[in-house]
RODO-2510 file (C-alpha; in nm, 4 decimals, decimal comma):
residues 474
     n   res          X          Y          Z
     1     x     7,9460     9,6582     7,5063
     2     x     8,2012     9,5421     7,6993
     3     x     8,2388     9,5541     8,1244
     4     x     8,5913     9,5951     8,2716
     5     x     8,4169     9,4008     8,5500
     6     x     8,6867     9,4454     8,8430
     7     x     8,6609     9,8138     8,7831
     8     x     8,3385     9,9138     8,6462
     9     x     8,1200     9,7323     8,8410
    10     x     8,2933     9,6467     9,1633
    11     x     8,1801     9,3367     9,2926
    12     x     8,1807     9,0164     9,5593
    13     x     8,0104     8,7627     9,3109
    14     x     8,2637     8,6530     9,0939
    15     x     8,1097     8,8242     8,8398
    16     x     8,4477     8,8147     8,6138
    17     x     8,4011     8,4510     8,6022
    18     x     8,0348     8,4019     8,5401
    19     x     8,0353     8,3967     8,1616
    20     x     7,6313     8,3751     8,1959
    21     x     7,5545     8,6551     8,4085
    22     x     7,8203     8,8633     8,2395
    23     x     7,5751     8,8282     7,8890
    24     x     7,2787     8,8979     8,0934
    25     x     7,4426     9,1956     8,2517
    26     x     7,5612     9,3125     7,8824
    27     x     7,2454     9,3102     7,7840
    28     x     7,0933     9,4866     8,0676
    29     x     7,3344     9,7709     8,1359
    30     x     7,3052     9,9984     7,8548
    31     x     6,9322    10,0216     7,9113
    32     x     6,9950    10,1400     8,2909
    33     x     7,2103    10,4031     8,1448
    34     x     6,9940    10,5347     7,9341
    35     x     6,7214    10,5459     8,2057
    36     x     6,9680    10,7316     8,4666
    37     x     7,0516    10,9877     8,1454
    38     x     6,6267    11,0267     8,0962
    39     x     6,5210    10,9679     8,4700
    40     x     6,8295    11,0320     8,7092
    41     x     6,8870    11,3877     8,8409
    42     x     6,7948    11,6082     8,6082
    43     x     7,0850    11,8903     8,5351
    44     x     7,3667    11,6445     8,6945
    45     x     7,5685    11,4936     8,4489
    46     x     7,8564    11,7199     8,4413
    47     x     7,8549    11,7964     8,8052
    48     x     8,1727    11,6455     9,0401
    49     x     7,9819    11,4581     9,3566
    50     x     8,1925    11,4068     9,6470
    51     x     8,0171    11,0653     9,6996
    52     x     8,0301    10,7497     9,8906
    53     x     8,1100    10,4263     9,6771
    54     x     8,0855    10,0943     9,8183
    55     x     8,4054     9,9300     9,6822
    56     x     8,3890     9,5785     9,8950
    57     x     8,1931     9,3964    10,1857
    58     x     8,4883     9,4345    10,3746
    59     x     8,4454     9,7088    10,6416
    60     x     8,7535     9,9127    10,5113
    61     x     8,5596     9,9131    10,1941
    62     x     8,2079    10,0252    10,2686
    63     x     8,2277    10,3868    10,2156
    64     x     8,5033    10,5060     9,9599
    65     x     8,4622    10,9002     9,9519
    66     x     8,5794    11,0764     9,6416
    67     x     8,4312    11,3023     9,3942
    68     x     8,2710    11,1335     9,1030
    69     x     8,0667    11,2686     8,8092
    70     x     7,7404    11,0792     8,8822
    71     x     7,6870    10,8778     8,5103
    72     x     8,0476    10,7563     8,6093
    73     x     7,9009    10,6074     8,9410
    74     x     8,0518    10,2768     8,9902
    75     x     7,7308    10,0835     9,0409
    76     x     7,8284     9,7511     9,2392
    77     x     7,7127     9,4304     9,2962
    78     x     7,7888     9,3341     9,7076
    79     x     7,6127     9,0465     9,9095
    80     x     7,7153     9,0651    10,2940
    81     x     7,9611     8,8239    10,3792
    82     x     7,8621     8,4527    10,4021
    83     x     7,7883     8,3532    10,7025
    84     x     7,8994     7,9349    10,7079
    85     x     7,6148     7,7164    10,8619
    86     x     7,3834     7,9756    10,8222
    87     x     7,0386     7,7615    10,8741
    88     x     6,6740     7,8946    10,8141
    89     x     6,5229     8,0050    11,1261
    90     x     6,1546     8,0303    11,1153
    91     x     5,8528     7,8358    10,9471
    92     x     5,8099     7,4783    10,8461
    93     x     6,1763     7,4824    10,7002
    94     x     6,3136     7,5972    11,0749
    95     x     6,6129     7,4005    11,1533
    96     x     6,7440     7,3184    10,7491
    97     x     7,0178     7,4591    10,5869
    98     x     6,9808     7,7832    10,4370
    99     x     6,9214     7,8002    10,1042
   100     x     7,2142     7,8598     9,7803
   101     x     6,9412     7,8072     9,4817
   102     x     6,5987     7,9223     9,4722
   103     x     6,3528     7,5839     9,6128
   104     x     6,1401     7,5182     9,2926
   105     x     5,8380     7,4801     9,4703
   106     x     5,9033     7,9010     9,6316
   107     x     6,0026     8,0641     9,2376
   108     x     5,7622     8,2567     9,1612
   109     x     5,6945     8,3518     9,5044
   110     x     6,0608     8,4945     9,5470
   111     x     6,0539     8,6325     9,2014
   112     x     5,7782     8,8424     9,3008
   113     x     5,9257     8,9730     9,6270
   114     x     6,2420     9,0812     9,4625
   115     x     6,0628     9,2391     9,2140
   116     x     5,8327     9,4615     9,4390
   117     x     6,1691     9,5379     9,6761
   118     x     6,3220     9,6450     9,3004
   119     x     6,0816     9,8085     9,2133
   120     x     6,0773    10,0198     9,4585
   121     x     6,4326    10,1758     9,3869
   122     x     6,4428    10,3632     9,0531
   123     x     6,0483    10,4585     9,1353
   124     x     6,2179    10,7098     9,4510
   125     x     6,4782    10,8413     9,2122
   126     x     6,2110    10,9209     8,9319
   127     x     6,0234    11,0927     9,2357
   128     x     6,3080    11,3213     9,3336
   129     x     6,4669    11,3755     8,9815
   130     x     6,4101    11,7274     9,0124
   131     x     6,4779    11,8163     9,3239
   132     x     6,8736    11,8850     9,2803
   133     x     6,7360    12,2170     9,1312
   134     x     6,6300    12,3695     9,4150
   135     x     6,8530    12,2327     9,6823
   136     x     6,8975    12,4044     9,9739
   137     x     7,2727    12,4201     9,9929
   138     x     7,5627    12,2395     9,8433
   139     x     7,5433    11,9845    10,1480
   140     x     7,1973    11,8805    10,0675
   141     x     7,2650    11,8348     9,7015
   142     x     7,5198    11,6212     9,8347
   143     x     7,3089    11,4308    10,0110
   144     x     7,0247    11,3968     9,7506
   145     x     7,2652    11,2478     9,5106
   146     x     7,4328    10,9959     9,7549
   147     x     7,0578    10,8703     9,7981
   148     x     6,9978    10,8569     9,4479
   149     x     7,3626    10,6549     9,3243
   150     x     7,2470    10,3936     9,6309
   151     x     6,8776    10,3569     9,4827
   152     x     7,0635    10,3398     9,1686
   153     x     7,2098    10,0541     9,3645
   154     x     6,9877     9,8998     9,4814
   155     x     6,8434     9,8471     9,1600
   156     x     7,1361     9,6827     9,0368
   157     x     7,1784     9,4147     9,3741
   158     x     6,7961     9,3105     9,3093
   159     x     6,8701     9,2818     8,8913
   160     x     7,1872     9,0780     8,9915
   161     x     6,9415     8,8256     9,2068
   162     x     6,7100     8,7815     8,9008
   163     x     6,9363     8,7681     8,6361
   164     x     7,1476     8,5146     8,8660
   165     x     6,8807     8,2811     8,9851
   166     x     6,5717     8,3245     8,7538
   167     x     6,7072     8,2887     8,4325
   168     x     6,4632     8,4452     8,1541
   169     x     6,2128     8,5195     8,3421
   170     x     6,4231     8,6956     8,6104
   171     x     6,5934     8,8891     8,2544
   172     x     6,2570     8,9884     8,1504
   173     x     6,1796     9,1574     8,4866
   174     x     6,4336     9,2937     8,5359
   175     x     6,3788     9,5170     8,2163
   176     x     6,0593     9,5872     8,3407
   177     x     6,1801     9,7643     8,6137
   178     x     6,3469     9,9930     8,3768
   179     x     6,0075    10,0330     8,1810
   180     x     5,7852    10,1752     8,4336
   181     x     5,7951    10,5164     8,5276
   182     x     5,6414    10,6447     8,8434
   183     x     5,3351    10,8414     8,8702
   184     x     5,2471    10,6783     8,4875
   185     x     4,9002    10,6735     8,4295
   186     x     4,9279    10,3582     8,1936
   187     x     5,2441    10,1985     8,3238
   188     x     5,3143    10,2825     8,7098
   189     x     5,5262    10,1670     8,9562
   190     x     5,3700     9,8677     9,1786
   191     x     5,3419     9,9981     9,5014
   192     x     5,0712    10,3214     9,5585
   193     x     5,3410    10,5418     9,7592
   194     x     5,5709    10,5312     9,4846
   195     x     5,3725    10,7218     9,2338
   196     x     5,2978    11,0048     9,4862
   197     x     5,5113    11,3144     9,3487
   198     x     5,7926    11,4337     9,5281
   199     x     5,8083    11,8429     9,4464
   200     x     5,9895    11,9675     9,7274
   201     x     6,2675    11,9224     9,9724
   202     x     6,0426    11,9429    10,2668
   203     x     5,8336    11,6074    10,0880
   204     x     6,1968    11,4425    10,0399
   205     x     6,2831    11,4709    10,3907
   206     x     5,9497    11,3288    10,5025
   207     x     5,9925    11,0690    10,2521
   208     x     6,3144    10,9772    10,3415
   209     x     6,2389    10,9477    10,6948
   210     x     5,9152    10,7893    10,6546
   211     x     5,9327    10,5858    10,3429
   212     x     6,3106    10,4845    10,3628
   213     x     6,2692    10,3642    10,6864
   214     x     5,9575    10,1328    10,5390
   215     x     6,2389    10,0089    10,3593
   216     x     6,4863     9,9220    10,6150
   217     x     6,1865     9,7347    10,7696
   218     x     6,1352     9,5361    10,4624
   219     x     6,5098     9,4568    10,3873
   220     x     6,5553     9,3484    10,7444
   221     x     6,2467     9,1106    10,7014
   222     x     6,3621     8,9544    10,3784
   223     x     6,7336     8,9764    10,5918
   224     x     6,5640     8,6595    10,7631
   225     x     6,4776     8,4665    10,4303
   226     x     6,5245     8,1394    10,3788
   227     x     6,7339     8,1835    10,0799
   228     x     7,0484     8,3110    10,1169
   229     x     7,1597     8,5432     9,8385
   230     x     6,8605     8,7661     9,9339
   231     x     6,9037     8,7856    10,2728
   232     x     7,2852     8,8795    10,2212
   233     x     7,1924     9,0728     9,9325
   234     x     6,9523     9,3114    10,2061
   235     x     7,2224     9,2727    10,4652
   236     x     7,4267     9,4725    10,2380
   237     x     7,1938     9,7127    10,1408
   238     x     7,0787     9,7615    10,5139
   239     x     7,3708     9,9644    10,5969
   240     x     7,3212    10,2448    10,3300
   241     x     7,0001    10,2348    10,4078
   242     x     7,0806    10,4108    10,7451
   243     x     7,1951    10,6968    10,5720
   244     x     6,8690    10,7886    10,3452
   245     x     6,6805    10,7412    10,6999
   246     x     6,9199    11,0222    10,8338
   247     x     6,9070    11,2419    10,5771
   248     x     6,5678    11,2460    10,5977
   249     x     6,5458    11,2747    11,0033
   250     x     6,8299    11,5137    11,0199
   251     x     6,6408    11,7242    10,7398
   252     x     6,3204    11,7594    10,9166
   253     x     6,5059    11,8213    11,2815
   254     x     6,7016    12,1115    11,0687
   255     x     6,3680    12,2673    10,9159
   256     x     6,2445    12,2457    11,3129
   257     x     6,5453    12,4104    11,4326
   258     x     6,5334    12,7331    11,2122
   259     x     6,1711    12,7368    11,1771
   260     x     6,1800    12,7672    11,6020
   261     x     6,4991    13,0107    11,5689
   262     x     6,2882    13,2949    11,4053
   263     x     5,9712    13,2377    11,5771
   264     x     6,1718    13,2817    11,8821
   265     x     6,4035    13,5955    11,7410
   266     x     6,0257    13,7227    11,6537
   267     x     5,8354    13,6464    11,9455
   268     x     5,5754    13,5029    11,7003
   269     x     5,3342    13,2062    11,7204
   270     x     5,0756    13,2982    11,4205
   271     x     5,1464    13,0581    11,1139
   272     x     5,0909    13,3392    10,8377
   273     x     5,3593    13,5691    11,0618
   274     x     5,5990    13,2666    11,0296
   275     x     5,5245    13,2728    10,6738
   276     x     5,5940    13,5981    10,6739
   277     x     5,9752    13,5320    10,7665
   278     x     6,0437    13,3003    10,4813
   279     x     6,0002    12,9612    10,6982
   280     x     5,7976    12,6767    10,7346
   281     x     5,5055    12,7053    10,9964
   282     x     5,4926    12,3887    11,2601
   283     x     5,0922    12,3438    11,1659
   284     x     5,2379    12,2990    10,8126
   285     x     5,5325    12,1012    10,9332
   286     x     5,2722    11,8411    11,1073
   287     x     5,0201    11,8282    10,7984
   288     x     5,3000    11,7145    10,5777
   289     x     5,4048    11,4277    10,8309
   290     x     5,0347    11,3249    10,8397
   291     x     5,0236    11,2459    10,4742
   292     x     5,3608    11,1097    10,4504
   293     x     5,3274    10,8988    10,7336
   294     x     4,9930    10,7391    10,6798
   295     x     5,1056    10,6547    10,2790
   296     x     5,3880    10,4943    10,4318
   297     x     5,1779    10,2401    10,6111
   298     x     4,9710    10,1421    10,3585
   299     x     5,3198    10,0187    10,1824
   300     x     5,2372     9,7266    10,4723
   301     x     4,9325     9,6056    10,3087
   302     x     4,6345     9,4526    10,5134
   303     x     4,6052     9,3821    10,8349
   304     x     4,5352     9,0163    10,7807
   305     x     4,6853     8,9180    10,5109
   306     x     4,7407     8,4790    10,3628
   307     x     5,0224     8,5949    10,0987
   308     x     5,2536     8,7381    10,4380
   309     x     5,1504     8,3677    10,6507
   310     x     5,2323     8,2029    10,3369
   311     x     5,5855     8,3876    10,2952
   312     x     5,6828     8,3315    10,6568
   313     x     5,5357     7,9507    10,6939
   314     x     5,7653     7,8668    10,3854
   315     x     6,0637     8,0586    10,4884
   316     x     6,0636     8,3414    10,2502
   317     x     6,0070     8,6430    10,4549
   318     x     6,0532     8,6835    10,8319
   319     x     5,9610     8,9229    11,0785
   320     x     6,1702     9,1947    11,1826
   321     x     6,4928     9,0956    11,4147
   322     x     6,3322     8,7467    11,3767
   323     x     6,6360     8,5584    11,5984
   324     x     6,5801     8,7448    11,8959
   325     x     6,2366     8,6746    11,9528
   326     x     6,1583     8,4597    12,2147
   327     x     5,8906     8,2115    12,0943
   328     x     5,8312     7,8985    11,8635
   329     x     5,9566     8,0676    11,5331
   330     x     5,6152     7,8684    11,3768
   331     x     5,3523     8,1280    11,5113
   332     x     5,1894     7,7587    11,6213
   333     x     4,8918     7,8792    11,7693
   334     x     4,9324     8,2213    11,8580
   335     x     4,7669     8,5576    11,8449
   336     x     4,8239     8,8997    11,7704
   337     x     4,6355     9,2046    11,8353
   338     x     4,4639     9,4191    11,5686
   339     x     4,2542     9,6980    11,5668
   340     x     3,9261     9,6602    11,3630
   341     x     3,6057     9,8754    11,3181
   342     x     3,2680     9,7807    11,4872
   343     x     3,0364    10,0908    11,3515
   344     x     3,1560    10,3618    11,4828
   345     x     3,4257    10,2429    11,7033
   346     x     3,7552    10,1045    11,6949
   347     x     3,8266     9,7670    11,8537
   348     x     4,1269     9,5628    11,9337
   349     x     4,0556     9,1996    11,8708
   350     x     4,3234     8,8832    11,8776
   351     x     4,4115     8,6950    11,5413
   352     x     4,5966     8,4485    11,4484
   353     x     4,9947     8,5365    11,4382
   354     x     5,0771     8,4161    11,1060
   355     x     4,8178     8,5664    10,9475
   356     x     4,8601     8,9348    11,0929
   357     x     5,2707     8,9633    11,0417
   358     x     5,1817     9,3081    10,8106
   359     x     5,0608     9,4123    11,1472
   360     x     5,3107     9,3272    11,3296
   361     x     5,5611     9,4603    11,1237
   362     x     5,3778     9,8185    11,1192
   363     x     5,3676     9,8397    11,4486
   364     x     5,7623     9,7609    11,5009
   365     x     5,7666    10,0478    11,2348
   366     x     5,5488    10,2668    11,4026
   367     x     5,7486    10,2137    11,7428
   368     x     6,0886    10,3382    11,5344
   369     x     5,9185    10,6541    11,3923
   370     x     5,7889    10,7891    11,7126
   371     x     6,1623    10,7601    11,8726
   372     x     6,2315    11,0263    11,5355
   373     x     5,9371    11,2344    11,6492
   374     x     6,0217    11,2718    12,0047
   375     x     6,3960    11,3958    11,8875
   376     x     6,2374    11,6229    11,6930
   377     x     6,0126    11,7409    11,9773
   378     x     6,3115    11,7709    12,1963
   379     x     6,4324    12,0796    11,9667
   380     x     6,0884    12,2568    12,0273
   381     x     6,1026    12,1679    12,3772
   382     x     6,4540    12,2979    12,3849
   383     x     6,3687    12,6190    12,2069
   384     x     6,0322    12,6654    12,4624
   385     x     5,8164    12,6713    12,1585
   386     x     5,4599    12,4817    12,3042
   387     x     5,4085    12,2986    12,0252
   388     x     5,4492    11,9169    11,9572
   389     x     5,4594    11,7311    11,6517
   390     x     5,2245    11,3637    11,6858
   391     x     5,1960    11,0983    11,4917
   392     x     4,8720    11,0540    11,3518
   393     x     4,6504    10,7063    11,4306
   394     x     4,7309    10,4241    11,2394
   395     x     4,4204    10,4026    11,0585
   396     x     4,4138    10,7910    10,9646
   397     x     4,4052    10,8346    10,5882
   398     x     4,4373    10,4676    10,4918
   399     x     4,3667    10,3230    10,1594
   400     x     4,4552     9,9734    10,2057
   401     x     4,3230     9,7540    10,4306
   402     x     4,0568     9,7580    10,7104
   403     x     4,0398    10,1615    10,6986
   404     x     4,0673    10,1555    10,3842
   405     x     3,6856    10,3037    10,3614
   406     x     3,6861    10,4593    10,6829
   407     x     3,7127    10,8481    10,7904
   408     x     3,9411    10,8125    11,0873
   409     x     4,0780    11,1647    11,2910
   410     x     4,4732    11,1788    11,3012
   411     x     4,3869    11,1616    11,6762
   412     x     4,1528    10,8082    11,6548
   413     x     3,8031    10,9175    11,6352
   414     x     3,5861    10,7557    11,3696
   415     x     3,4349    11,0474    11,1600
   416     x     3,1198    11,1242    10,9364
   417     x     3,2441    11,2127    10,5648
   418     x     3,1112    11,5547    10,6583
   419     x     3,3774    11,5816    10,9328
   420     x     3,6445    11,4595    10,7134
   421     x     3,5145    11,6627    10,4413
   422     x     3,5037    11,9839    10,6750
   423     x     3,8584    11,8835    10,8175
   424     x     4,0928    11,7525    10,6072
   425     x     4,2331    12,0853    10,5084
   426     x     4,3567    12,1137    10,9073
   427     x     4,4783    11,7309    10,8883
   428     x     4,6712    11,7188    10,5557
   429     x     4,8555    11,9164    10,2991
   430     x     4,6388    12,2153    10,0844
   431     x     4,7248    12,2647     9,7838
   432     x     4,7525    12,6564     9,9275
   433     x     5,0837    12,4451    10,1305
   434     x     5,2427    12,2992     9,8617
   435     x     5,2677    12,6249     9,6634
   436     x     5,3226    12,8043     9,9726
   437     x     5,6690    12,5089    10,0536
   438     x     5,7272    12,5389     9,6773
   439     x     5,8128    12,9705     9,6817
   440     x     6,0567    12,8451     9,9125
   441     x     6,2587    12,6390     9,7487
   442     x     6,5537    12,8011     9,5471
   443     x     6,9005    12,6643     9,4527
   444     x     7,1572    12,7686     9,6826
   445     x     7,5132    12,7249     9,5327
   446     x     7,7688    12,8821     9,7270
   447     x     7,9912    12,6465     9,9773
   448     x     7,8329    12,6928    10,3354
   449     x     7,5480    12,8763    10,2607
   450     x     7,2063    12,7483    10,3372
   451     x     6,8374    12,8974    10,2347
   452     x     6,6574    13,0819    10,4800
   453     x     6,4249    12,7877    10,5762
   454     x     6,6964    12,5482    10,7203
   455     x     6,9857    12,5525    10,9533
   456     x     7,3184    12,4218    10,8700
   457     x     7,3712    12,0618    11,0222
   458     x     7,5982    11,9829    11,3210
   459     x     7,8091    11,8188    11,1293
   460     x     7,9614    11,8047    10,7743
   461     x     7,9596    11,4274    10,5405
   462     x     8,2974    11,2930    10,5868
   463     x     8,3874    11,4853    10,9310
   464     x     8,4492    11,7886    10,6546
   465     x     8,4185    12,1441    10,7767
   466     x     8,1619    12,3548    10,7104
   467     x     8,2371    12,5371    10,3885
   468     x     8,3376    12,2301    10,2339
   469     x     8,2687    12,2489     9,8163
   470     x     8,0156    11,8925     9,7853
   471     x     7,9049    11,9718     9,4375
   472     x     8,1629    12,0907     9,2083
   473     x     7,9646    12,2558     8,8892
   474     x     8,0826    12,2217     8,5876
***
């Protein structure tokens, strides 16, 4: 098969004139094809997307708007511009020049990261492959697919780095990442949060708010690596990034909006009255953050962990806005603060820096997500609804890690199993939710209509007004 490389696949790697990679990429992108035609969004193919395409690195070239029929996407291939002298500037390579080639002595290591960033990206678009069915208006479909063409993406700028730098082994993975599916039971996607289904819109928002932003904080840690054409590989892929984390914020402050619309209209506070009136209860609203939430931070790993020390010591991974912390850049000697269990108790003790950078990077996480929470508060307070969505505590509903055995109370109280037992239906999503969420959800088609359960947004995609036709069916 043959790529029209300037056109097909825009890109900033001279990929026209890498005879090498072109083969590799020959090889590779019929099989991505046919896993967007069996595992992209389902029903799609003949629909006209008015889509953003990334066309260059150049700013004027960012965000290309158009309508596109989505297995036409022009899937492209952008690192962030060089930046000349760029040195490494943390761990026991602090000072050298950044890296152009992978260090021999850090393959496998790197090969590993990109892998688990990859894998990552078709693993959310299996998740939501159904999900264009029951979009809530012709705006949201929109959006849906935009975040599905960037996963798409994504996919291709980690596949470029192996099949660049890793020769066969780098070709080899990156056909595995075509292989498994998420939520297999014999061949799942690596990471725990990616096999969690995705069945309706009000789970998409939550994961795109909770789960892409786990994302951003990983790209902007590996922004700080050592080797070059992976940090301006996640440079690149930061800024689309923003707009998965809005879709899913904006979502969630829409749902809160309409939900606090009827219950004012109403005069109602009662959950099954809400209900009633075709929207999404608040009690509802905050068991679904809850669960997405505390799956999300797991995605961190432990608390203590030698494989993150060993990543930032040799230069691999940083932490997150690495340059403009103020200390030695080699964690020589210092401490962070963790919270650990002593029976029945939870205790902060100190540990060394370098070995608790999972930590630290939850908590600049966690810091992020409560500045989404409070916006979304500010609608309820806004609406004089007394009610207030919370983050849970970190170690609520944790599988990996120091909790990962423990029964901890969304607000921090170590719990008997009988508690838990007894109260987990109050703390996280019933089934009795899900299929109460899922009676919701119905395809609305018609240009500036929106279902019953969310409110239009304040703005259109584009600056384009408000009965603007974003899906064009066939």
């Amino acid at each position: 098969m043959s790529i029209d490389y300037s056109q097909r696949i825009p890109n900033n790697v001279n990929l026209a004139n890498n005879k090498t990679l072109q083969r590799a990429l020959e090889h590779w992108q019929p099989a991505f094809l046919d896993w967007w035609q069996a595992m992209g969004p389902e029903g799609s193919k003949a629909f006209d997307v008015y889509l953003r395409t990334a066309v260059s690195a150049e700013p004027a070239g960012w965000a290309h708007f158009d309508y596109v029929r989505m297995p036409d996407y022009r899937w492209g291939i952008f690192l962030a511009l060089p930046e000349p002298g760029r040195l490494i500037n943390f761990g026991v390579h602090k000072g050298e020049a950044a890296w152009q080639e992978v260090p021999g002595e850090y393959r496998s290591t790197l090969r590993r990261i990109i892998v688990t960033q990859g894998d990552t990206e078709p693993a959310s678009v299996e998740q939501q492959r159904h999900l264009g069915l029951t979009a809530p208006s012709l705006y949201d479909l929109r959006n849906l697919f935009q975040v599905n063409v960037e996963e798409g993406r994504h996919l291709w700028a980690m596949v470029y780095l192996l099949h660049a730098y890793f020769g066969r082994d780098g070709r080899e993975e990156a056909e595995a990442l075509l292989e498994r599916r998420s939520g297999d039971a014999d061949n799942p996607r690596i990471l725990a949060a990616f096999n969690e289904k995705t069945p309706d819109w009000l789970a998409f928002f939550m994961f795109a708010f909770f789960t892409d932003r786990d994302g951003k904080f990983q790209l902007a840690a590996l922004n700080e690596s050592g080797f070059d054409p992976l940090s301006r590989t996640c440079r690149f892929m930061l800024a689309e990034e923003a707009h998965h984390m809005f879709v899913g914020e904006s979502g969630i402050g829409r749902i809160v909006g309409r939900t606090c619309e009827v219950m004012k209209a109403q005069g109602i506070e009662d959950p099954a009255k809400v209900r009633a009136l075709g929207v999404i209860d608040l009690q509802t609203l905050q068991r679904y953050l809850n669960f997405h939430f505390s799956v999300t931070l797991d995605l961190y790993g432990s608390e203590i962990s030698s494989n993150a020390a060993n990543f930032y010591t040799q230069g691999l991974k940083g932490r997150f806005e690495e340059s403009r912390i103020q200390d030695d850049h080699l964690l020589t000697g210092a401490e962070y603060p963790i919270l650990d269990l002593s029976g029945d108790q939870l205790v902060v003790k100190q540990v060394s820096a370098v070995q608790a950078l999972n930590e630290r990077l939850r908590d600049d996480y966690i810091k992020e997500c409560a500045g989404g929470v409070a916006r979304w508060n500010k609608v309820l307070q806004k609406a004089g609804i007394g009610f207030e969505l919370k983050l849970p505590h970190k170690a609520f509903h944790r599988r990996i890690g120091i909790f990962a055995d423990a029964h901890v109370s969304p607000d921090g109280r170590v719990v008997s199993e009988a508690e838990w037992t007894h109260h987990s239906r109050d703390w996280l999503p019933t089934q009795a939710d899900r299929d109460f969420v899922v009676t919701l959800m119905g395809r609305v088609t018609e240009a500036g209509k929106y279902a019953n359960w969310i409110s239009p947004p304040a703005r259109g995609v584009d600056n384009k007004p408000a009965d603007f036709e974003y899906v064009r069916f066939a």
